[in-house]
N, C-alpha and C positions, 0 to 999 in steps of 0.2 A: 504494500500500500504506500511506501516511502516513495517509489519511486514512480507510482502512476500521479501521485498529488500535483508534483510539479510538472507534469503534462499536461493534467487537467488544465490547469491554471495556465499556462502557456497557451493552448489553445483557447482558452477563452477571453485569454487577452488579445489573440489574435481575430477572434471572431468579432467582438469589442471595437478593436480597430478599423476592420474593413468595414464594421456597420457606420462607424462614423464617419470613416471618409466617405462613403456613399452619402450619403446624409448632405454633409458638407458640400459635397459636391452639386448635386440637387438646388441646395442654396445656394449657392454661387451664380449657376445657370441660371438661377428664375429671379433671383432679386437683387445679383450686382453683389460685387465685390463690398461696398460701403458697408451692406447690411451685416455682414460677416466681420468684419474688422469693428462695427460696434457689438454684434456678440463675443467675438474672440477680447474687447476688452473689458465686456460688463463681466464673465466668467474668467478671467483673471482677479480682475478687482474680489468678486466674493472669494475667490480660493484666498487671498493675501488676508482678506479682513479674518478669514477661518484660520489662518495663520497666527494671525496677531492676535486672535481670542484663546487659545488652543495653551491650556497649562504647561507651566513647566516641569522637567523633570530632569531627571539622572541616571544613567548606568555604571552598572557595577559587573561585579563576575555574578552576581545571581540575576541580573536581568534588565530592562530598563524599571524604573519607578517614577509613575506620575506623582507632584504632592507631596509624596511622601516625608520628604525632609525639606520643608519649605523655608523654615528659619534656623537648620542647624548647616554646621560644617565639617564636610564628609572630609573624613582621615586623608 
C-alpha cells in the first residue's frame, strides 16, 4: 500500500492539472486574456491572505507542531 499511495496521488495530480488547463483554456478562448489575469490575480491575492492568516509553528525530530510553543524557547 506504501507504494500505490504515491501513484495515486500522482495521478490525481495529474488529472487535476489537465482539468484545469482545459478549463483555462476554455476561458481564454471565450473571454480574453484580461478576464484570466484578473482571476489568476484575485486567486493569488486569497492564497497570500491564507498565508498570512495561517498559524505559526515549529519542527523538530518528532514532527512539525502548530501553536504549540507559542511563547516559549525551543532548546
Amino acid at each position: 500500500m506504501k507504494k500505490a499511495k504515491p501513484v495515486v496521488v500522482f495521478l490525481f495530480l495529474i488529472m487535476a492539472w489537465v482539468s484545469v488547463a482545459s478549463i483555462e483554456y476554455e476561458l481564454v478562448r471565450w473571454l480574453g486574456i484580461l478576464f484570466n489575469l484578473f482571476i489568476s490575480v484575485f486567486a493569488l491575492s486569497v492564497l497570500l491572505g491564507a498565508l498570512l492568516r495561517a498559524p505559526e509553528g515549529y519542527e523538530d525530530e518528532n514532527g512539525f507542531h502548530i501553536g504549540a510553543l507559542a511563547g516559549a524557547v525551543l532548546p
